[in-house]
Structure formats: structure tokens, C-alpha cells
MDTraj code that builds the backbone (N, CA, C; nanometers):
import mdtraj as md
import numpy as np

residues = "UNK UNK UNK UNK UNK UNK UNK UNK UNK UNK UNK UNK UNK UNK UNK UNK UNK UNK UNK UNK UNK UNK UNK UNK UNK UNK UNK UNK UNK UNK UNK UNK UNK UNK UNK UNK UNK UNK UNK UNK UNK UNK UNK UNK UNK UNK UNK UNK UNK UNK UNK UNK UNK UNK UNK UNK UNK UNK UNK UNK UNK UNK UNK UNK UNK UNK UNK UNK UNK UNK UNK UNK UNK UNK UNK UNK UNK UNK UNK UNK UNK UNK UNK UNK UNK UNK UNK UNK UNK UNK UNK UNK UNK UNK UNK UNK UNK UNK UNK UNK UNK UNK UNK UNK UNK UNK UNK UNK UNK UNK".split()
xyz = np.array([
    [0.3737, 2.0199, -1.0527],
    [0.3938, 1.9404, -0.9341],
    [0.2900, 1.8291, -0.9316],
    [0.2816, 1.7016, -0.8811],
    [0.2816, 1.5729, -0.8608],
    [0.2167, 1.5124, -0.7252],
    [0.1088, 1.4953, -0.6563],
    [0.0887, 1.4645, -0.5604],
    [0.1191, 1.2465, -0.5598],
    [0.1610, 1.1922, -0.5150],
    [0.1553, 1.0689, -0.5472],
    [0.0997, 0.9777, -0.4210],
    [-0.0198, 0.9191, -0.4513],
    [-0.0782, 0.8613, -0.3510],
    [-0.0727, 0.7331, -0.3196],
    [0.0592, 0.6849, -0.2435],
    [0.0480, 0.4852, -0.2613],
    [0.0273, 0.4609, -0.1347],
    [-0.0447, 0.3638, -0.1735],
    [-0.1461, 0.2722, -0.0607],
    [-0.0603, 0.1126, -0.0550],
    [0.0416, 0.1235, 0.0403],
    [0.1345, -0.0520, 0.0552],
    [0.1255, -0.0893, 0.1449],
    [0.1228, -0.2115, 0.2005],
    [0.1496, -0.3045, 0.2720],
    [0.2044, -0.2792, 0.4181],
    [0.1350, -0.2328, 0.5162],
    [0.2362, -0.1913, 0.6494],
    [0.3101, -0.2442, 0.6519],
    [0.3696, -0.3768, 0.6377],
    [0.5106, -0.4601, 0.6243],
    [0.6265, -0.3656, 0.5522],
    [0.5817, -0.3382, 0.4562],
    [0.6454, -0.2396, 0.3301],
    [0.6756, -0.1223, 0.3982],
    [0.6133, -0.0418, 0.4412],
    [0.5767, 0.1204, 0.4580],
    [0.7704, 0.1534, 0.5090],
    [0.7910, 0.0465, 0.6385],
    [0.9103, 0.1863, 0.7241],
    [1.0158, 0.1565, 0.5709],
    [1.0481, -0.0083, 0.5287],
    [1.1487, 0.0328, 0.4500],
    [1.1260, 0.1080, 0.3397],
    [1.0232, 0.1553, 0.3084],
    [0.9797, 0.2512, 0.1827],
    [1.0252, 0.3753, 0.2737],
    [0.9568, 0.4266, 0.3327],
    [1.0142, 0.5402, 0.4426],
    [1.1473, 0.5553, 0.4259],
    [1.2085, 0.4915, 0.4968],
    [1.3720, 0.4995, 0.5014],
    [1.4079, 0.5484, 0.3754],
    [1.3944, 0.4872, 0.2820],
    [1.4320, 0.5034, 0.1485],
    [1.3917, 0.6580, 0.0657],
    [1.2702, 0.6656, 0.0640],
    [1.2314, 0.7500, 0.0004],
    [1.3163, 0.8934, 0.0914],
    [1.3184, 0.8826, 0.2155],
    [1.4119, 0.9945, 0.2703],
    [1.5375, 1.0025, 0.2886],
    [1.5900, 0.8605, 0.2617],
    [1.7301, 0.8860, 0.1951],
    [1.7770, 0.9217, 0.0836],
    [1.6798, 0.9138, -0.0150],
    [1.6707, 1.0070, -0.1552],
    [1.6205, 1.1149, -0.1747],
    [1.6038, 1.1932, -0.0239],
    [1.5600, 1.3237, -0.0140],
    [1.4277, 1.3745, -0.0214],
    [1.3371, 1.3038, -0.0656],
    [1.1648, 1.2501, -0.0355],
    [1.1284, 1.3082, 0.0552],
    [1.0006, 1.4185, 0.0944],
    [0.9433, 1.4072, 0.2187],
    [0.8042, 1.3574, 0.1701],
    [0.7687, 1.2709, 0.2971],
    [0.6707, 1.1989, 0.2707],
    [0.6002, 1.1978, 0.3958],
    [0.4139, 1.1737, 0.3398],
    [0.3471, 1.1839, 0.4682],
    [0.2801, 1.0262, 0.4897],
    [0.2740, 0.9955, 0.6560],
    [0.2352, 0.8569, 0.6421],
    [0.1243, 0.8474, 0.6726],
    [0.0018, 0.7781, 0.6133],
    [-0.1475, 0.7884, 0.7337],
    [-0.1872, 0.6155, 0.7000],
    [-0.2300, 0.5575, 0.8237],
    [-0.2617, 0.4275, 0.8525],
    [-0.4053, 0.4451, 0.7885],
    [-0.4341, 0.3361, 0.7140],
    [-0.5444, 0.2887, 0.6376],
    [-0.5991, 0.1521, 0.6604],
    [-0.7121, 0.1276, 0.5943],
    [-0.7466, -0.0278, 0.6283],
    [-0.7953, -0.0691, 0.4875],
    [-0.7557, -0.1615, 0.4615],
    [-0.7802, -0.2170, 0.3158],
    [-0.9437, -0.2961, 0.2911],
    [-1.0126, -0.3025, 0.2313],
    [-1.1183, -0.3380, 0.2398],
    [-1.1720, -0.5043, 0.1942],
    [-1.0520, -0.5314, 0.1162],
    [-1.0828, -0.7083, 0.0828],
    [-1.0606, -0.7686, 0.1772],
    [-0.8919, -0.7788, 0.2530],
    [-0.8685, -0.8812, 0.3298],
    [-0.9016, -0.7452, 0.4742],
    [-0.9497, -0.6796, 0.4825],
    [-0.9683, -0.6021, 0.6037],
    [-0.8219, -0.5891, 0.7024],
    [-0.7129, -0.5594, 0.6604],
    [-0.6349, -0.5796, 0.6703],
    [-0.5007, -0.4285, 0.7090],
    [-0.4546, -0.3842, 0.7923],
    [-0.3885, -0.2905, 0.8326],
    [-0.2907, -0.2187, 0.7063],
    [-0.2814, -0.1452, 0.5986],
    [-0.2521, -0.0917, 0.5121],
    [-0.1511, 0.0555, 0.5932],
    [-0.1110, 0.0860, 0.4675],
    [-0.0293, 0.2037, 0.4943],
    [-0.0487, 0.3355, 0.3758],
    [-0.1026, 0.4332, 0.3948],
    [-0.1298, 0.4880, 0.2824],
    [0.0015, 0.5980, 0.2811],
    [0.0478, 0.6561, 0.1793],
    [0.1820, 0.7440, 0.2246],
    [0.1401, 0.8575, 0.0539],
    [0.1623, 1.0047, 0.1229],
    [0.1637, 1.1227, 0.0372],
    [0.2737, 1.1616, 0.0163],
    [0.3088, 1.1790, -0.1133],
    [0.4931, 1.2252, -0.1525],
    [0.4556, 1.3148, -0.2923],
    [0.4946, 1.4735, -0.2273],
    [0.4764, 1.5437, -0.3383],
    [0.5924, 1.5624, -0.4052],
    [0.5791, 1.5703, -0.5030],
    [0.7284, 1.5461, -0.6052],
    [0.6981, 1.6636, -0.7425],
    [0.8192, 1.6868, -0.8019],
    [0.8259, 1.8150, -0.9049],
    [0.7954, 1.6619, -1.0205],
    [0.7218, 1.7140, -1.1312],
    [0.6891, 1.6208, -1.2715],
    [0.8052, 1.5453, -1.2887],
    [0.9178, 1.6051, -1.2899],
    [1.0651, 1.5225, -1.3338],
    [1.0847, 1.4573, -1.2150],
    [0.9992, 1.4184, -1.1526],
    [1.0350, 1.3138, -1.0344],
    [0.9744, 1.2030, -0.9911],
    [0.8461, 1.1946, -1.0873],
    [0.7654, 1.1100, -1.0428],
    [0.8028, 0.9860, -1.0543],
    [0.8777, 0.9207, -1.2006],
    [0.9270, 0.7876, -1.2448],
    [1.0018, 0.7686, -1.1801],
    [1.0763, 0.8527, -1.0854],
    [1.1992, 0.7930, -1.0125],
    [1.0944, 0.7327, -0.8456],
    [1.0695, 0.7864, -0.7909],
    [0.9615, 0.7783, -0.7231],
    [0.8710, 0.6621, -0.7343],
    [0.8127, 0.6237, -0.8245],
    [0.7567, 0.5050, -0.8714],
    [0.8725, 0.4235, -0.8751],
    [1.0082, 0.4146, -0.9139],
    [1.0643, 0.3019, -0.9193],
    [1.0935, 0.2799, -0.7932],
    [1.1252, 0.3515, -0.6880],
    [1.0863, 0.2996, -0.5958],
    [0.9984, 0.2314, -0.5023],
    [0.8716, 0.2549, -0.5169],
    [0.8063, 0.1830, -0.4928],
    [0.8153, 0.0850, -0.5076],
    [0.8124, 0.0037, -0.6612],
    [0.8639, -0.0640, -0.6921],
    [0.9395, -0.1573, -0.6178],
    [1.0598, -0.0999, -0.5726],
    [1.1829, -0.2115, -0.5499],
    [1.1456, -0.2097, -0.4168],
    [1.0928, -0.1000, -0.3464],
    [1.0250, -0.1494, -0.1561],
    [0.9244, -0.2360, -0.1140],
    [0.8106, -0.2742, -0.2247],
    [0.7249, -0.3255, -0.2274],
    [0.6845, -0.4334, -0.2910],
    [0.7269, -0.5189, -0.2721],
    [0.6927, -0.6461, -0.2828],
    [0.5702, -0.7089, -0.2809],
    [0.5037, -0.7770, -0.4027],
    [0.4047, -0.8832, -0.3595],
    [0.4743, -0.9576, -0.3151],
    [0.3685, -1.0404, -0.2524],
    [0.4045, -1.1834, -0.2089],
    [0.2650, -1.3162, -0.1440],
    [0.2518, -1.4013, -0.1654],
    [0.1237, -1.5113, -0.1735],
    [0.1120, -1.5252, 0.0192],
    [0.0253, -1.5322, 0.0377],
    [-0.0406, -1.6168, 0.1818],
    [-0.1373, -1.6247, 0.2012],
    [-0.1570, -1.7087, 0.2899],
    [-0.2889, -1.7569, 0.3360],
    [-0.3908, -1.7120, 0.4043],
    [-0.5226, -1.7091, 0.3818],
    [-0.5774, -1.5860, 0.5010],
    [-0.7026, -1.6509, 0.4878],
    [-0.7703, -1.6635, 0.6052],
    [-0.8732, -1.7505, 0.6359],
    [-0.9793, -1.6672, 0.6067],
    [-1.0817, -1.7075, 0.4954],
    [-1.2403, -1.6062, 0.5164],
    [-1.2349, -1.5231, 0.6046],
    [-1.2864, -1.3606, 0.5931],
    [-1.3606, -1.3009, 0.6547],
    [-1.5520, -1.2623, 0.6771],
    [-1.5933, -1.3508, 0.5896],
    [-1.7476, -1.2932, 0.5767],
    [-1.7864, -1.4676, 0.6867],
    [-1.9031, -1.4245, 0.7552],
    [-1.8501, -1.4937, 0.8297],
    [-1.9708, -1.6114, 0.7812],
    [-1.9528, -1.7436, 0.8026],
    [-2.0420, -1.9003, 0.7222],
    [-2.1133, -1.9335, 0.8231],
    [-2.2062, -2.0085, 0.8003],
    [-2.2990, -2.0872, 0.8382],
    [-2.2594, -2.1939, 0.9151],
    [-2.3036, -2.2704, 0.9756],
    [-2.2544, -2.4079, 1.0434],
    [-2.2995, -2.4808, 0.9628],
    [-2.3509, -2.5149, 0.8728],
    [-2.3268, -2.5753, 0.7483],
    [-2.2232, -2.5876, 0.6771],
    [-2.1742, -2.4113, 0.6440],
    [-2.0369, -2.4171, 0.5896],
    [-1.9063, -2.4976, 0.6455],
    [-1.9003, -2.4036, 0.8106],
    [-1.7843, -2.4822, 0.9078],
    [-1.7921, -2.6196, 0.9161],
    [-1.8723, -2.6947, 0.8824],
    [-1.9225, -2.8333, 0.8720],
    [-1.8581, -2.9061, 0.7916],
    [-1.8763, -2.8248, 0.6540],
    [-1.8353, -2.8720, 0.4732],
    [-1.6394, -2.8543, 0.4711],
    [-1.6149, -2.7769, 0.6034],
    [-1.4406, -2.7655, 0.5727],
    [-1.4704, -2.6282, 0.4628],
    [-1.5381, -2.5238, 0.4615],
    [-1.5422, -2.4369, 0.3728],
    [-1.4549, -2.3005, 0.3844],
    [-1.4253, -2.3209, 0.5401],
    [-1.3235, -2.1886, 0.6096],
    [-1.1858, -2.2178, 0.6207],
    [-1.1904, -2.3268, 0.5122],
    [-1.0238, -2.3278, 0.5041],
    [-0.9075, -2.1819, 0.4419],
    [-0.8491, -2.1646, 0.4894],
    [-0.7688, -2.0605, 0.4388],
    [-0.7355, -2.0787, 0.2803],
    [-0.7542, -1.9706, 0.2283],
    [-0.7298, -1.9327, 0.0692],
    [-0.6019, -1.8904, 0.0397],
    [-0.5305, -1.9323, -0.0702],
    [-0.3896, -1.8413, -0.0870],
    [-0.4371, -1.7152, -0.1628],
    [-0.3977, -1.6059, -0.1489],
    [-0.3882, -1.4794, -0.1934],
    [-0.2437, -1.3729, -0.2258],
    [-0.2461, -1.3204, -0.3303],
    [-0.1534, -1.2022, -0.3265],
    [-0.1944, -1.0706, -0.2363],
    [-0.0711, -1.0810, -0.1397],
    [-0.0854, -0.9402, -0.0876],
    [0.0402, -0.8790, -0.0974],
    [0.0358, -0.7562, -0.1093],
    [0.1851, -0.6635, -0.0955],
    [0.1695, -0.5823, -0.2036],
    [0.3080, -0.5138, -0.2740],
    [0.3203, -0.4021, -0.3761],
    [0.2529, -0.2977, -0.3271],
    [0.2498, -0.2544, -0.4403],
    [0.1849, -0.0719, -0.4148],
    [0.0619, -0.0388, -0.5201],
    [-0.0296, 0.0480, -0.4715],
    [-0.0930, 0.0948, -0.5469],
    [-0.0761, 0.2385, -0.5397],
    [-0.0435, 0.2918, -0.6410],
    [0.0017, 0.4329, -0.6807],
    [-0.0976, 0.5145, -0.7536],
    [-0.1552, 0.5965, -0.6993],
    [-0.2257, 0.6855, -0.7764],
    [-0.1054, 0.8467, -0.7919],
    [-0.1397, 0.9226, -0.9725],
    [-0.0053, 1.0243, -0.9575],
    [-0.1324, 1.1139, -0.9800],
    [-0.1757, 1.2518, -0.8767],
    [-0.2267, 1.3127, -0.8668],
    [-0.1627, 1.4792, -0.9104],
    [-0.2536, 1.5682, -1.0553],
    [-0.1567, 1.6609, -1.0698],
    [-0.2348, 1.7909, -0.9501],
    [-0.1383, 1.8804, -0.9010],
    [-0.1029, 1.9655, -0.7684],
    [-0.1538, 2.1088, -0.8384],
    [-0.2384, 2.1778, -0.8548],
    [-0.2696, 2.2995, -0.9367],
    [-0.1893, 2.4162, -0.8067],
    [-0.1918, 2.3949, -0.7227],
    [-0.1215, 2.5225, -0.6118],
    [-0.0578, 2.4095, -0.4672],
    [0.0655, 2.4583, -0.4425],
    [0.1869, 2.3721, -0.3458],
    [0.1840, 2.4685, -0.2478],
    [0.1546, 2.5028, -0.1167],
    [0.2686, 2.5712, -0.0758],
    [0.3048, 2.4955, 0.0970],
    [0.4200, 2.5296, 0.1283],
    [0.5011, 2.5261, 0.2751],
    [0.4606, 2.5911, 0.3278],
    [0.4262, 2.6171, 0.4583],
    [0.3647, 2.7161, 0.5411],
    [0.4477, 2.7065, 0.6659],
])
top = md.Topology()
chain = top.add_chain()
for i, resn in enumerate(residues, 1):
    res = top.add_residue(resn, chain, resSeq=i)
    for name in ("N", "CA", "C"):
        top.add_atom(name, md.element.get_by_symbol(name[0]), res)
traj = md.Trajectory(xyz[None], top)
């Protein structure tokens, strides 16, 4: 057994949800905070049998999307900086999934 740990995009999370439990998936959801852009994340636990994990990952996959935007500094500048035009917003990739596949030595339902 397979613990699989992906960390996506709260944008991402319900239609990953939906999905993964329309393919019979139970999955656990816990709100996270991402630490670059400080930013509202979705972390989600889906234990799966070994012959299930690639299917599982391809989903992710197709729910999770990168995608580029703009996001203004968080560390915060000098009035020197705000001066120089230095807090202009940066383009960045945010979205997809990060998947960690964790192996399960004892499962049980209670």
C-alpha cells in the first residue's frame, strides 16, 4: 500500500476532489500554506493499493494545472526600494501538483 501526498493549488483541490471520488478515491483534504509565495495551498492524502498509484498520479496530472501570474513581492523593501519602482509585480509559475508516493508498512479502517 501507497500513501500519496500532493500538495496543489486551492484553485485545483475541489476539481481534483470531485474526480478522484468519482474514480472511487477516498481522499483526505488539509489546508496548507505554501512558503514562497505565502500563499493558501491544499495538501490532500489518498491511500491507494501499489497497482494504483500511476493511475492516481495521472490524475493529478490532468486536475492540476500550472499556470503564470503576477504576484507582487512579499519580503517587505525599503523606501529606497518603493522609490526605484522595485515592487513591481513578478511573473511566476503557480499551480500543478507536488506529489510525494509514500510506502504504508500497516493500513487499517477503524
Amino acid at each position: 500500500m501507497k500513501l500519496i501526498l500532493a500538495i496543489v493549488q486551492t484553485a485545483d483541490a475541489k476539481g481534483l476532489l470531485d474526480t478522484l471520488m468519482s474514480e472511487g478515491y477516498r481522499a483526505t483534504k488539509i489546508s496548507s500554506t505554501g512558503g514562497f509565495l505565502v500563499r493558501g495551498n491544499t495538501t490532500i492524502l489518498i491511500g491507494v493499493e501499489d497497482n494504483k498509484v500511476d493511475a492516481v498520479l495521472s490524475t493529478l496530472r490532468k486536475c492540476c494545472r500550472a499556470r503564470r501570474e503576477f504576484v507582487s513581492p512579499v519580503v517587505p523593501l525599503s523606501d529606497v526600494a518603493t522609490a526605484r519602482g522595485w515592487t513591481l509585480p513578478v511573473q511566476v509559475e503557480v499551480g500543478g501538483a507536488t506529489a510525494f508516493v509514500l510506502h504504508v508498512e500497516r493500513f487499517e479502517h477503524l
